[in-house]
PDB file of N, CA, C, O and CB in Angstrom:
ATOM      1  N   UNK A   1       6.682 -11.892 -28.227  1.00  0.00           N
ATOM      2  CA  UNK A   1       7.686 -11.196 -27.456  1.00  0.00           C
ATOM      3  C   UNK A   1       7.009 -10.512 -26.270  1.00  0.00           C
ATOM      4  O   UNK A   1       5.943  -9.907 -26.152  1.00  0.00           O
ATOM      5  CB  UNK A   1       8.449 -10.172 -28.334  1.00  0.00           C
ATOM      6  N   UNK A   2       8.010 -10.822 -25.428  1.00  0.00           N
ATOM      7  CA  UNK A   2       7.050 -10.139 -23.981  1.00  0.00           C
ATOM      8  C   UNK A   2       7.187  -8.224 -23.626  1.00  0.00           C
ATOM      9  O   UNK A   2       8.223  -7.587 -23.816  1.00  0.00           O
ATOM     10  CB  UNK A   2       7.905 -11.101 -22.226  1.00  0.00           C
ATOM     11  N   UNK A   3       6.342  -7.839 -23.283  1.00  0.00           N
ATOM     12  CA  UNK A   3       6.444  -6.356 -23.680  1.00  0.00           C
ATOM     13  C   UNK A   3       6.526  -6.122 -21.878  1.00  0.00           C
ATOM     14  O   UNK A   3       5.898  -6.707 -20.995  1.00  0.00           O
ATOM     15  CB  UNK A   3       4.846  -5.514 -24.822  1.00  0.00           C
ATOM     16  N   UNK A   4       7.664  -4.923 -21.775  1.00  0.00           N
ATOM     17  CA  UNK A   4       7.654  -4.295 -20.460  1.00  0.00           C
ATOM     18  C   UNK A   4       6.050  -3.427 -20.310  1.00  0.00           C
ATOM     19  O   UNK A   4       5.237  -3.165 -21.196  1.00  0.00           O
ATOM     20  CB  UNK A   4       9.125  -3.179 -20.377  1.00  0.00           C
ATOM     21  N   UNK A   5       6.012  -3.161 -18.981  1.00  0.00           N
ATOM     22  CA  UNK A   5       5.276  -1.904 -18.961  1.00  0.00           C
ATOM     23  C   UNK A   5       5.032  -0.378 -18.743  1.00  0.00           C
ATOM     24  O   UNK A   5       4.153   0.378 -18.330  1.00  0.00           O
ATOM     25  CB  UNK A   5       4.848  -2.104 -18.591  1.00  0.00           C
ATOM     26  N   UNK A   6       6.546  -0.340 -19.349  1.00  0.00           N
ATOM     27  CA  UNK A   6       7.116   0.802 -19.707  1.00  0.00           C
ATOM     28  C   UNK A   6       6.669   0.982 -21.200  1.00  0.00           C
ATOM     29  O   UNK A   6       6.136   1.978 -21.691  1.00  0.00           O
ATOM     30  CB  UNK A   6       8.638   0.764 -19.461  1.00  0.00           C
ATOM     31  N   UNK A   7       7.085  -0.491 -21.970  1.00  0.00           N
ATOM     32  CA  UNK A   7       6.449  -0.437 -23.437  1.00  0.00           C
ATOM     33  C   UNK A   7       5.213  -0.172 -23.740  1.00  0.00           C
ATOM     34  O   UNK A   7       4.948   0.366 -24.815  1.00  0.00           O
ATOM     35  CB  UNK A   7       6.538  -1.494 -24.048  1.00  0.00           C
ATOM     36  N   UNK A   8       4.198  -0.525 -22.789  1.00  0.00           N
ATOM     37  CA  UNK A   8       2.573  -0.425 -22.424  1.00  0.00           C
ATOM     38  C   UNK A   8       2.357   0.347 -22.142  1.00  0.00           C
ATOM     39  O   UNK A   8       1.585   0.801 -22.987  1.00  0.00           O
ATOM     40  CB  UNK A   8       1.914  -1.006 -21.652  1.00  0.00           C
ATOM     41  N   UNK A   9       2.503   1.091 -21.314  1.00  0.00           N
ATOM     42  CA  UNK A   9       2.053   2.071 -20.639  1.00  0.00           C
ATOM     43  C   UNK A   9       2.715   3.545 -21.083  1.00  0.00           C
ATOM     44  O   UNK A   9       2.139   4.605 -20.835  1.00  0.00           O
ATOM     45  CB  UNK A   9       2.272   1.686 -19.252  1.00  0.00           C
ATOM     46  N   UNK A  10       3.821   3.476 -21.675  1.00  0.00           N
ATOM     47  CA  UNK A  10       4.511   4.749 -21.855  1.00  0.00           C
ATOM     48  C   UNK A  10       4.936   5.386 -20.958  1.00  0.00           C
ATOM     49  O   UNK A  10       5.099   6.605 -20.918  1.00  0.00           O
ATOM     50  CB  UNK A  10       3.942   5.532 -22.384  1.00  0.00           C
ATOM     51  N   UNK A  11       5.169   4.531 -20.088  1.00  0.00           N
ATOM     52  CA  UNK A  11       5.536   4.873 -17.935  1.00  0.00           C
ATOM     53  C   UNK A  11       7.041   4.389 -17.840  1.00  0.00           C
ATOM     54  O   UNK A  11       7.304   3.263 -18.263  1.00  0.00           O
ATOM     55  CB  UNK A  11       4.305   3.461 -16.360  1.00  0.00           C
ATOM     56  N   UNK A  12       7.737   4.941 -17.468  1.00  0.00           N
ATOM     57  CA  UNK A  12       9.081   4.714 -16.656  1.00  0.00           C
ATOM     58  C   UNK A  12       8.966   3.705 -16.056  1.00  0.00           C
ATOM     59  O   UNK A  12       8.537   3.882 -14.916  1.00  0.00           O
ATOM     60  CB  UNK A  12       9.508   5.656 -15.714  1.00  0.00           C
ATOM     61  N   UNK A  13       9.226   2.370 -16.407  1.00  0.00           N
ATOM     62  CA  UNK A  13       9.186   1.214 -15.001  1.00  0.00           C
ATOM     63  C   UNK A  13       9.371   1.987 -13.607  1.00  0.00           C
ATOM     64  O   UNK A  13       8.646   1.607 -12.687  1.00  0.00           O
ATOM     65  CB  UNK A  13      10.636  -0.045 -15.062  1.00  0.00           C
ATOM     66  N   UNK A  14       9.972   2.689 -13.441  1.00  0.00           N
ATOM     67  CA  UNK A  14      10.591   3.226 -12.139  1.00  0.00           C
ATOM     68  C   UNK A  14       9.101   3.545 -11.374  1.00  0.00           C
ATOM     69  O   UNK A  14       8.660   3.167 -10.289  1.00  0.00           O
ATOM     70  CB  UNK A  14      11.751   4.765 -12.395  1.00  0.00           C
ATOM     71  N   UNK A  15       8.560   4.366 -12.382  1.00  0.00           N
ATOM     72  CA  UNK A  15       7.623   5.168 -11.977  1.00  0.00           C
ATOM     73  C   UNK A  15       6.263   4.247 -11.748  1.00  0.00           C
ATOM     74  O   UNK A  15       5.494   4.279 -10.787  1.00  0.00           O
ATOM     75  CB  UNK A  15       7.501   6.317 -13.009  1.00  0.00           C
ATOM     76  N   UNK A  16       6.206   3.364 -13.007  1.00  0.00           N
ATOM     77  CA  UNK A  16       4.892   2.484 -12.600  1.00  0.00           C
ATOM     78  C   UNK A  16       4.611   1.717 -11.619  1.00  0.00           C
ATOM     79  O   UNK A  16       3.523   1.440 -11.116  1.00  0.00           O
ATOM     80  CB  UNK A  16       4.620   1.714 -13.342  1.00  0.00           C
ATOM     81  N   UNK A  17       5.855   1.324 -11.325  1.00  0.00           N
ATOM     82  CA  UNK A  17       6.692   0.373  -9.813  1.00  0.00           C
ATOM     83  C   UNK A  17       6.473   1.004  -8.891  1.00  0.00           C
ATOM     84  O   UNK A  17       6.006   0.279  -8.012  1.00  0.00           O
ATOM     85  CB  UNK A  17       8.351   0.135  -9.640  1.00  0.00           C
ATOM     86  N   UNK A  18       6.593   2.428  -8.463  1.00  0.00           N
ATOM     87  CA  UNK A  18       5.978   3.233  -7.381  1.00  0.00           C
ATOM     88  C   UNK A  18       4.512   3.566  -7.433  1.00  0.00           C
ATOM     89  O   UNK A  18       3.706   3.730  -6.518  1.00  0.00           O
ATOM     90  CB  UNK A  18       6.656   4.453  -7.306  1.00  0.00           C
ATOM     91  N   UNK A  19       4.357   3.632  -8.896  1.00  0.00           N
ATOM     92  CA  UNK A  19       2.323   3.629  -8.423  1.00  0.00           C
ATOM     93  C   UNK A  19       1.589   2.510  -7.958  1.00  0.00           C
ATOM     94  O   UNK A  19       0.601   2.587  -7.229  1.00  0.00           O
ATOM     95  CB  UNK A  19       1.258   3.884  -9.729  1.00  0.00           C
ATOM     96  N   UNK A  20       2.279   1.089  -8.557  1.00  0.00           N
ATOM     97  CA  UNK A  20       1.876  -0.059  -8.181  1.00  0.00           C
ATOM     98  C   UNK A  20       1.857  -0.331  -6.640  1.00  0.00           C
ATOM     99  O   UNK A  20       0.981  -0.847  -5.945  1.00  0.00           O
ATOM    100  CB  UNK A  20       2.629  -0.921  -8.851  1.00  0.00           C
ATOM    101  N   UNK A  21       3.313   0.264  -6.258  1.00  0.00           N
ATOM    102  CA  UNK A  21       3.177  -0.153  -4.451  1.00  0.00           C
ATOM    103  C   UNK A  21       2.697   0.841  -3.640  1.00  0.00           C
ATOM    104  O   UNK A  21       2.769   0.682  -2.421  1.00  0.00           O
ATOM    105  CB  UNK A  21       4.601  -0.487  -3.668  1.00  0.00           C
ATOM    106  N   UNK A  22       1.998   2.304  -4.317  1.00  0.00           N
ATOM    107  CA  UNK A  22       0.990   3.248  -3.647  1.00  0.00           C
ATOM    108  C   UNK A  22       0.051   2.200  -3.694  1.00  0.00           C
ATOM    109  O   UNK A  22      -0.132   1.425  -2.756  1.00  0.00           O
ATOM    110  CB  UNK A  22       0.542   4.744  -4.373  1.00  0.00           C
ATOM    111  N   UNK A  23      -0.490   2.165  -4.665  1.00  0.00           N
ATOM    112  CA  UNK A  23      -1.760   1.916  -5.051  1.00  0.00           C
ATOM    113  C   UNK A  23      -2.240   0.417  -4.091  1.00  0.00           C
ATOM    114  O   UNK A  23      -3.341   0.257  -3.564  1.00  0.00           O
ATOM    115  CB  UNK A  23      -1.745   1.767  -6.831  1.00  0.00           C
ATOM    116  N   UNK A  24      -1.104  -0.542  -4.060  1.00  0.00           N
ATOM    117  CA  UNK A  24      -1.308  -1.800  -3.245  1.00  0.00           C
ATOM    118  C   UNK A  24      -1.234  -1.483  -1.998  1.00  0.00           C
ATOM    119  O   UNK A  24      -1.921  -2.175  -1.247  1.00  0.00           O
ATOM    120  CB  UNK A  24      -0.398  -2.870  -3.474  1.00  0.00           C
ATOM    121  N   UNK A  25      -0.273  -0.191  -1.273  1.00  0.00           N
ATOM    122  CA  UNK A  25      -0.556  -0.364  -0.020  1.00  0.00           C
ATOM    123  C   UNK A  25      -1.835   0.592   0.665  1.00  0.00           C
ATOM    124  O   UNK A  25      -2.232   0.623   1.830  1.00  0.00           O
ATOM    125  CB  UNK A  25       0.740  -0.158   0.607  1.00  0.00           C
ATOM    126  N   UNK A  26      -2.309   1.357  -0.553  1.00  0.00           N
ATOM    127  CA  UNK A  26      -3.770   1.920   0.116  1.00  0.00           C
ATOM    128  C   UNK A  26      -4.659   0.686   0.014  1.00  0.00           C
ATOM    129  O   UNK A  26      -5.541   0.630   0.870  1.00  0.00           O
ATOM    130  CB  UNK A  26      -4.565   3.340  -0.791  1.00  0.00           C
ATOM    131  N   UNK A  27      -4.599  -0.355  -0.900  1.00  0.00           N
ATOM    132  CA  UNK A  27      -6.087  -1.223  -0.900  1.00  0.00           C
ATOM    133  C   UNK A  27      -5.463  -1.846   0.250  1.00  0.00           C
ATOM    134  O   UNK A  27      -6.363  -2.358   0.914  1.00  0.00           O
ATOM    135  CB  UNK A  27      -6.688  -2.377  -2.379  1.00  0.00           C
ATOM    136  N   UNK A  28      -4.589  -1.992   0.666  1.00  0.00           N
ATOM    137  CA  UNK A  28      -4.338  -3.303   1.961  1.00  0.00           C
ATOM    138  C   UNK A  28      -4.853  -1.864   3.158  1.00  0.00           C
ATOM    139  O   UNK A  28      -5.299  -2.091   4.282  1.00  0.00           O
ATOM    140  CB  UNK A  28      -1.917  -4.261   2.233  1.00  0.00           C
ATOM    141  N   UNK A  29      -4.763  -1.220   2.897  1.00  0.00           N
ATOM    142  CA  UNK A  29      -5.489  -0.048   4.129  1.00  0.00           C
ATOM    143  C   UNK A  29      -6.691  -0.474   4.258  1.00  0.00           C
ATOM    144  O   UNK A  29      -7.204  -0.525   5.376  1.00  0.00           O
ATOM    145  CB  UNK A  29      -5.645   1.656   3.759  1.00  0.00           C
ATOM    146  N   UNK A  30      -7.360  -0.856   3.134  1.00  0.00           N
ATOM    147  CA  UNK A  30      -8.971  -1.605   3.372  1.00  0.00           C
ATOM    148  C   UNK A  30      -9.251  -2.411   4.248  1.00  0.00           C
ATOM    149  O   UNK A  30      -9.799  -2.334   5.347  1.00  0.00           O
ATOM    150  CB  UNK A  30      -9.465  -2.378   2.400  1.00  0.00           C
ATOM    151  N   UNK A  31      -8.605  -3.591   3.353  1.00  0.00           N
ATOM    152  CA  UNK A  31      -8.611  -4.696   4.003  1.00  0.00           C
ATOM    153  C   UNK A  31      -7.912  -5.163   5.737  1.00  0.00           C
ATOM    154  O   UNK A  31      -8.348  -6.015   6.510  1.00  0.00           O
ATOM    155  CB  UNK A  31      -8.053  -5.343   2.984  1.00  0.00           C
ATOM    156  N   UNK A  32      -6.802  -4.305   5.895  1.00  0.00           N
ATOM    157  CA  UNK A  32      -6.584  -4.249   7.514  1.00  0.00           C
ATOM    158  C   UNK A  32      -7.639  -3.633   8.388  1.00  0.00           C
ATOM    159  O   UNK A  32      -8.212  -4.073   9.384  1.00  0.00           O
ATOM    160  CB  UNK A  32      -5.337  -3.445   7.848  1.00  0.00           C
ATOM    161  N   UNK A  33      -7.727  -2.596   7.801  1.00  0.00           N
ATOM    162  CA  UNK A  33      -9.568  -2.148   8.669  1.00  0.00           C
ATOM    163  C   UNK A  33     -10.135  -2.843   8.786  1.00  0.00           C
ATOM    164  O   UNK A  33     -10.521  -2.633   9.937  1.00  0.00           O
ATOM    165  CB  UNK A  33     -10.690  -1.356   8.205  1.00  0.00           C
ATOM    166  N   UNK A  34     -10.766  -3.970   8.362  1.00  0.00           N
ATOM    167  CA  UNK A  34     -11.666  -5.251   8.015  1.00  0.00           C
ATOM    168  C   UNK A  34     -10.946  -5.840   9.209  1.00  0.00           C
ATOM    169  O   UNK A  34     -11.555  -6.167  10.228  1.00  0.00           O
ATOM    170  CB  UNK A  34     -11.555  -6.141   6.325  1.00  0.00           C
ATOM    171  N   UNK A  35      -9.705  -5.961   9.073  1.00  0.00           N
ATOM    172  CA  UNK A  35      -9.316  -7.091  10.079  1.00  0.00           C
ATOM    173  C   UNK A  35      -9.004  -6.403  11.414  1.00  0.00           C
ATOM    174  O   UNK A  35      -8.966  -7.146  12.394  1.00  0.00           O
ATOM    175  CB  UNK A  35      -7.981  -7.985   9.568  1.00  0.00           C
ATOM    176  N   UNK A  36      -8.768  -5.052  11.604  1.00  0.00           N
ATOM    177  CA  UNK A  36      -9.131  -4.932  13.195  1.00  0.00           C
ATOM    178  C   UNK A  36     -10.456  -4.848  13.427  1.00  0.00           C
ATOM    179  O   UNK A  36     -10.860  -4.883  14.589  1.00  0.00           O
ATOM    180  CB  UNK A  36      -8.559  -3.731  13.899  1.00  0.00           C
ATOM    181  N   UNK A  37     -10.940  -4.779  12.838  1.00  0.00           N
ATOM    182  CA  UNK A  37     -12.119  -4.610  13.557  1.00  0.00           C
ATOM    183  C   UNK A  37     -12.688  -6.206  13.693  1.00  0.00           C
ATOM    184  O   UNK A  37     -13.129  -6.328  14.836  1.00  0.00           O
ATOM    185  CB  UNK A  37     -13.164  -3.505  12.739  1.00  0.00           C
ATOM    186  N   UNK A  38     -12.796  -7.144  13.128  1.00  0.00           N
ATOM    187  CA  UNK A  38     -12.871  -8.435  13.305  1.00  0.00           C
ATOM    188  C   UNK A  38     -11.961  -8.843  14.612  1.00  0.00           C
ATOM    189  O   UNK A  38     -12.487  -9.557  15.466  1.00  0.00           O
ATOM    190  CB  UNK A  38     -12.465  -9.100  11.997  1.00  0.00           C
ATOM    191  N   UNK A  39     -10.861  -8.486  14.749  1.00  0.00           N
ATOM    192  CA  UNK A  39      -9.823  -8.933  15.915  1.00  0.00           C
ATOM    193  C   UNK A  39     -10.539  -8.129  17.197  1.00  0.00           C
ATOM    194  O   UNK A  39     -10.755  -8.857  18.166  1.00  0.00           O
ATOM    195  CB  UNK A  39      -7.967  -8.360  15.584  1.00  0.00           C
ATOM    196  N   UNK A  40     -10.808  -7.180  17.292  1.00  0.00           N
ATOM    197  CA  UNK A  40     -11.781  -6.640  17.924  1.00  0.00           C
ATOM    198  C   UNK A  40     -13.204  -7.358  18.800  1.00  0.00           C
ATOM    199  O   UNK A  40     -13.504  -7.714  19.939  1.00  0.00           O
ATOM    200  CB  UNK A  40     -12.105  -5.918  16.954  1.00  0.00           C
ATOM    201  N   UNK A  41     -13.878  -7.278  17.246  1.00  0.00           N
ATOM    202  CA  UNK A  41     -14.965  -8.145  17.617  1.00  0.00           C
ATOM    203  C   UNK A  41     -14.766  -9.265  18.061  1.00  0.00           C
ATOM    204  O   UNK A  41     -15.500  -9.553  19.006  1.00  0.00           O
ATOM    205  CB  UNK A  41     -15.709  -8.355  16.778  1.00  0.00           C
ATOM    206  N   UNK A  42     -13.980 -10.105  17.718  1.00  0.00           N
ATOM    207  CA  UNK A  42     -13.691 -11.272  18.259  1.00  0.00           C
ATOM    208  C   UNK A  42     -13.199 -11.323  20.073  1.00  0.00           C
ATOM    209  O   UNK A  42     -13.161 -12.264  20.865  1.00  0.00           O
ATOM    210  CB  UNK A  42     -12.575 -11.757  17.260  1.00  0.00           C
ATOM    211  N   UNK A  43     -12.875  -9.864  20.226  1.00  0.00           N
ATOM    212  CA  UNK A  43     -12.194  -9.713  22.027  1.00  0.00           C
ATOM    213  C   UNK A  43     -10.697  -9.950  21.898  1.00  0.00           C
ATOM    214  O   UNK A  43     -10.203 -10.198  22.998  1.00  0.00           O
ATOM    215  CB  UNK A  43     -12.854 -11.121  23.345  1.00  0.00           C
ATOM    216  N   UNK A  44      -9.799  -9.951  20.871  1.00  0.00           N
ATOM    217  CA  UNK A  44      -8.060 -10.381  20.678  1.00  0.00           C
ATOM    218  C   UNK A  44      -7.476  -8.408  20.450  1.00  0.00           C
ATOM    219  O   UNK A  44      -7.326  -7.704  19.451  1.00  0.00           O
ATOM    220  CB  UNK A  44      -7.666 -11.858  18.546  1.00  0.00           C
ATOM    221  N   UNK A  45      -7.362  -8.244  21.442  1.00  0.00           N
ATOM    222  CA  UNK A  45      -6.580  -6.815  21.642  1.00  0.00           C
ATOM    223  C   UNK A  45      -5.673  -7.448  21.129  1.00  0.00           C
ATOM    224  O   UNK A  45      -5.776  -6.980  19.994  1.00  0.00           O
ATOM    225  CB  UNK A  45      -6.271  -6.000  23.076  1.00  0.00           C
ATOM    226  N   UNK A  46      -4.541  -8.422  21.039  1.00  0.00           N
ATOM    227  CA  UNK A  46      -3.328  -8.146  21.077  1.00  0.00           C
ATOM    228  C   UNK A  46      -2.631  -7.495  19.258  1.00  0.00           C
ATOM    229  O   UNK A  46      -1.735  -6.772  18.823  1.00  0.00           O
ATOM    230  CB  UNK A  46      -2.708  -9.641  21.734  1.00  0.00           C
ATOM    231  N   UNK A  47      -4.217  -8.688  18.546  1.00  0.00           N
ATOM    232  CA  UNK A  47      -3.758  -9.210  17.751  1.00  0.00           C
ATOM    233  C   UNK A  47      -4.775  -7.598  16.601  1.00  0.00           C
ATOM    234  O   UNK A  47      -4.357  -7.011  15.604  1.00  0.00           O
ATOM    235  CB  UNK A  47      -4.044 -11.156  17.800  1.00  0.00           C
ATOM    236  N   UNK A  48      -5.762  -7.462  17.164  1.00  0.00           N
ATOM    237  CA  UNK A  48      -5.769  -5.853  16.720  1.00  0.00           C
ATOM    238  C   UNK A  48      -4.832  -4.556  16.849  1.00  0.00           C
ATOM    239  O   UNK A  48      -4.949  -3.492  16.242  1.00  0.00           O
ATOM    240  CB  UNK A  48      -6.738  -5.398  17.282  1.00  0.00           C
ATOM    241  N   UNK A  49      -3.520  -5.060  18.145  1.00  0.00           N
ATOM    242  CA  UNK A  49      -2.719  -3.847  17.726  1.00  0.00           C
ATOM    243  C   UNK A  49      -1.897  -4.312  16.976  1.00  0.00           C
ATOM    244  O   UNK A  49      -1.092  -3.481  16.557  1.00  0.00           O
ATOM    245  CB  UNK A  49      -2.065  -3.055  18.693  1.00  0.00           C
ATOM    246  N   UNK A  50      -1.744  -5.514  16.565  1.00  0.00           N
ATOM    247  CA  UNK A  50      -0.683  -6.061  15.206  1.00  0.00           C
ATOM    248  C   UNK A  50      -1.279  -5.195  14.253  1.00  0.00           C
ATOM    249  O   UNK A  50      -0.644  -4.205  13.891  1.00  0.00           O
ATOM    250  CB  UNK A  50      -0.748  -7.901  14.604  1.00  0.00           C
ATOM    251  N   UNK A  51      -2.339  -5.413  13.822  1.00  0.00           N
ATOM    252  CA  UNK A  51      -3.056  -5.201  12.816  1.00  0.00           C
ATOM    253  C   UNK A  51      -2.998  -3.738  12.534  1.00  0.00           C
ATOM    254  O   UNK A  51      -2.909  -3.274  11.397  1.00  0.00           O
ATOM    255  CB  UNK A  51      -4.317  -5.721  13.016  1.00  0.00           C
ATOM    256  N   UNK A  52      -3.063  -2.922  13.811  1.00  0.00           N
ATOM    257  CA  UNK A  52      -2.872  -1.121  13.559  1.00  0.00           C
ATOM    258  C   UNK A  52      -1.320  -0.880  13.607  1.00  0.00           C
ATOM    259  O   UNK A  52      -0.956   0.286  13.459  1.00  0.00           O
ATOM    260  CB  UNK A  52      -3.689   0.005  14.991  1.00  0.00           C
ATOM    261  N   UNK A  53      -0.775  -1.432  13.716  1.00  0.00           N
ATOM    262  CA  UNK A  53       0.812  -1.280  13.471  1.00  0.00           C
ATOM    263  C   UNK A  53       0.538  -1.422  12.399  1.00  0.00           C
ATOM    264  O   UNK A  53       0.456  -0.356  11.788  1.00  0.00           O
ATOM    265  CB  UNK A  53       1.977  -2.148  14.018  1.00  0.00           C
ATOM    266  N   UNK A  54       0.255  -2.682  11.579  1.00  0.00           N
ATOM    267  CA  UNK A  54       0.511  -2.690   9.953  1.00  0.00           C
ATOM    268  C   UNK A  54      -0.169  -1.624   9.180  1.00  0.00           C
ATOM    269  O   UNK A  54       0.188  -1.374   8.029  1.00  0.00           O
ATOM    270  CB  UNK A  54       0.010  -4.032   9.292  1.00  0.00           C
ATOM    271  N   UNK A  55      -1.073  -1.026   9.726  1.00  0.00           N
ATOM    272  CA  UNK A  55      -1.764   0.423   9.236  1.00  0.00           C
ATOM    273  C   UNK A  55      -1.084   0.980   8.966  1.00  0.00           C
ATOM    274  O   UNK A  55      -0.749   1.314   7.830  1.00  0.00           O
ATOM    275  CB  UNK A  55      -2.456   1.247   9.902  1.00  0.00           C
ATOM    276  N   UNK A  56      -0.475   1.379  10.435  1.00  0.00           N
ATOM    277  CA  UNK A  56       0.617   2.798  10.741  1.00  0.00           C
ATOM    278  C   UNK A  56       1.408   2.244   9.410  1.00  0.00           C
ATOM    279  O   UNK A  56       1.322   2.720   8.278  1.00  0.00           O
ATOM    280  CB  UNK A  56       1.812   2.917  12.640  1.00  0.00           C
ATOM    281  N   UNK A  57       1.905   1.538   9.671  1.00  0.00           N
ATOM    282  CA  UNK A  57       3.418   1.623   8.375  1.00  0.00           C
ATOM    283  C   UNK A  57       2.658   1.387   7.206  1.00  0.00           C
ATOM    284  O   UNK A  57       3.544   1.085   6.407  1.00  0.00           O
ATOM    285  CB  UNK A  57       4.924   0.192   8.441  1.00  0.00           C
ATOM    286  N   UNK A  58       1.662   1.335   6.633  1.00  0.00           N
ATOM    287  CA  UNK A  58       1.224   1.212   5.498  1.00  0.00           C
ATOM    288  C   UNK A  58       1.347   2.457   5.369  1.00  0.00           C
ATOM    289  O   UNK A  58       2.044   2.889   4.450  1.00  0.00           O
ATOM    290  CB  UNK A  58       0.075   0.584   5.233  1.00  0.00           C
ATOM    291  N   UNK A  59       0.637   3.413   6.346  1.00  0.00           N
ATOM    292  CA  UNK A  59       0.457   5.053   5.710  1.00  0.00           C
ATOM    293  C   UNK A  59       1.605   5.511   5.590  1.00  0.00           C
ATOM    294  O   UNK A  59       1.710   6.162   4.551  1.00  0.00           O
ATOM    295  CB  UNK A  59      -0.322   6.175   6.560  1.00  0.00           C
ATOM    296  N   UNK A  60       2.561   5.466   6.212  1.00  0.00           N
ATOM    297  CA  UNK A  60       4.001   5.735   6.691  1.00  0.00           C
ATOM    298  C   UNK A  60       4.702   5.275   4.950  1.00  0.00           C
ATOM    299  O   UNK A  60       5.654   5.802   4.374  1.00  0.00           O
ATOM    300  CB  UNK A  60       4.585   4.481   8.400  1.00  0.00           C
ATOM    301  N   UNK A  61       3.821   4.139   4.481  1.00  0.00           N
ATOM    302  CA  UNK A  61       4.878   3.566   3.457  1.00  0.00           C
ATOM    303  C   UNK A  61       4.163   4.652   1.891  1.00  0.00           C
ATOM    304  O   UNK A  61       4.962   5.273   1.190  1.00  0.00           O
ATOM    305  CB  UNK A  61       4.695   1.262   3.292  1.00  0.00           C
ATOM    306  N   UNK A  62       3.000   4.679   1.666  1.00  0.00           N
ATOM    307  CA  UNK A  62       1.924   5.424   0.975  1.00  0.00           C
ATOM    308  C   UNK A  62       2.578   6.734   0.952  1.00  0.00           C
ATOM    309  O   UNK A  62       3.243   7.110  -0.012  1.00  0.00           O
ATOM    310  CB  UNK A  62       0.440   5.417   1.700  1.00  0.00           C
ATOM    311  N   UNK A  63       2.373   7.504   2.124  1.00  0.00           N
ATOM    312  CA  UNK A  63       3.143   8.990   2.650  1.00  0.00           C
ATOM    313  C   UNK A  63       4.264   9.067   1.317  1.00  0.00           C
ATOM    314  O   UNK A  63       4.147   9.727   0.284  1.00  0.00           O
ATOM    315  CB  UNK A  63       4.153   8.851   4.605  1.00  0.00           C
ATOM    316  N   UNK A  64       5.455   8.092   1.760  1.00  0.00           N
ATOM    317  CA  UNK A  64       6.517   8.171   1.531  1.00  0.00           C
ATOM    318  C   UNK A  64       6.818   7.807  -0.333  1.00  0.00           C
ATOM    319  O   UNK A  64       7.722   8.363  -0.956  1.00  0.00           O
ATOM    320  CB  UNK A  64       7.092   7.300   2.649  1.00  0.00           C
ATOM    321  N   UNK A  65       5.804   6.731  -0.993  1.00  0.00           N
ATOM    322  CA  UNK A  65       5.666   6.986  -1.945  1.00  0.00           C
ATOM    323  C   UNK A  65       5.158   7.679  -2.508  1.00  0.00           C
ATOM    324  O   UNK A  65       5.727   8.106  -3.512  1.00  0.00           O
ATOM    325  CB  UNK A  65       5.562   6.519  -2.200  1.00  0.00           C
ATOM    326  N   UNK A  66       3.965   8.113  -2.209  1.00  0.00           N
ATOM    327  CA  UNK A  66       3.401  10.135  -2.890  1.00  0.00           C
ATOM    328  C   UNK A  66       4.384  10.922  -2.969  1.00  0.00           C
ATOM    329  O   UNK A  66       4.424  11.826  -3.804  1.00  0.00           O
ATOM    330  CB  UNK A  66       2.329  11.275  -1.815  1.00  0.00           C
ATOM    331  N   UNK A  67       5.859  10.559  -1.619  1.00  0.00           N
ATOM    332  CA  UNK A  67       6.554  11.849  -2.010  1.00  0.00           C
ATOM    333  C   UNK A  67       7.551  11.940  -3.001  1.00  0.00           C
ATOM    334  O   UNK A  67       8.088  12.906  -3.544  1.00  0.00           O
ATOM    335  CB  UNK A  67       7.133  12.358  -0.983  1.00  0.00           C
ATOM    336  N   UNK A  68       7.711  10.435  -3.143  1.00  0.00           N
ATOM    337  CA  UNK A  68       8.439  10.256  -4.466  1.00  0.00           C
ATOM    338  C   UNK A  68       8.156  10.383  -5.742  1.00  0.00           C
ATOM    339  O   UNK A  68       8.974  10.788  -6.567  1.00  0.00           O
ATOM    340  CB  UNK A  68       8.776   9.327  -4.552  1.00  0.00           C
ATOM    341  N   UNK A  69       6.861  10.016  -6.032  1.00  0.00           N
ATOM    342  CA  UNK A  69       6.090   9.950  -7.534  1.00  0.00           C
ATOM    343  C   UNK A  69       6.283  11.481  -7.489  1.00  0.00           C
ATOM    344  O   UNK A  69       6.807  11.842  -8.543  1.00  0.00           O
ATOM    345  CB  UNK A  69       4.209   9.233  -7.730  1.00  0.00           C
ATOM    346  N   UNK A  70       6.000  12.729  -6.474  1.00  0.00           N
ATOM    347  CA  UNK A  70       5.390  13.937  -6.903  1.00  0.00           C
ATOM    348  C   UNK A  70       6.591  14.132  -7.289  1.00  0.00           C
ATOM    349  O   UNK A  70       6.550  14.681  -8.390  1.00  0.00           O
ATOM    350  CB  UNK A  70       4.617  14.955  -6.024  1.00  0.00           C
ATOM    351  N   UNK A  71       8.353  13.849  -6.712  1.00  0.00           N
ATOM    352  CA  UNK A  71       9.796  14.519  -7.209  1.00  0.00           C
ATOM    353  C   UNK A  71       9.612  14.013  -8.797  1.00  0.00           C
ATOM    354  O   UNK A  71       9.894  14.808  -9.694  1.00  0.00           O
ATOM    355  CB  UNK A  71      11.482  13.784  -6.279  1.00  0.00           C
ATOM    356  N   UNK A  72       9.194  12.848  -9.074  1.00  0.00           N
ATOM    357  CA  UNK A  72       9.180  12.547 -10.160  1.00  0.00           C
ATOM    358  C   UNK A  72       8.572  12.270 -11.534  1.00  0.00           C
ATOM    359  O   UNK A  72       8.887  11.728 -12.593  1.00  0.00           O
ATOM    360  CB  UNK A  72       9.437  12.153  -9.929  1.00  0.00           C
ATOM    361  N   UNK A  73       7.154  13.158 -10.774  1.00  0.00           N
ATOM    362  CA  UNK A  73       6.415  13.235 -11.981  1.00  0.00           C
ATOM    363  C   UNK A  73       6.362  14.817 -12.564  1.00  0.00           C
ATOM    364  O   UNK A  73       5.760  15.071 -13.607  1.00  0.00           O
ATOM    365  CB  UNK A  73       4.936  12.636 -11.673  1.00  0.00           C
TER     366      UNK A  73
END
């Protein structure tokens, strides 16, 4: 039988579901750093301010889930 991870964890799906997409959009904070600065090095401005846009709204998205987990933990 397949077990939630609410059953596992003793976590509110709700809640594990918001740590999961903190937690994924700080490691993609890594890895976009990696890639402006490669777009960079390479001489592609355009395609390094793609890349810091997707920053911005990563933190923007992070921000906004911290402020939810804290109403709800």
């Amino acid at each position: 039988m397949a077990h939630t991870s609410e059953e596992t964890t003793k976590t509110q799906d709700k809640n594990y579901n918001a740590v999961s997409v903190l937690y994924h959009t700080l490691q993609e904070g890594e890895t976009i750093e990696r890639y402006i600065r490669d777009a960079r090095e390479n001489g592609d401005d355009e395609l390094a301010e793609f890349f810091s846009q997707v920053q911005s709204q990563d933190r923007e998205r992070a921000q906004r889930a911290k402020q939810l987990l804290k109403a709800r933990l």
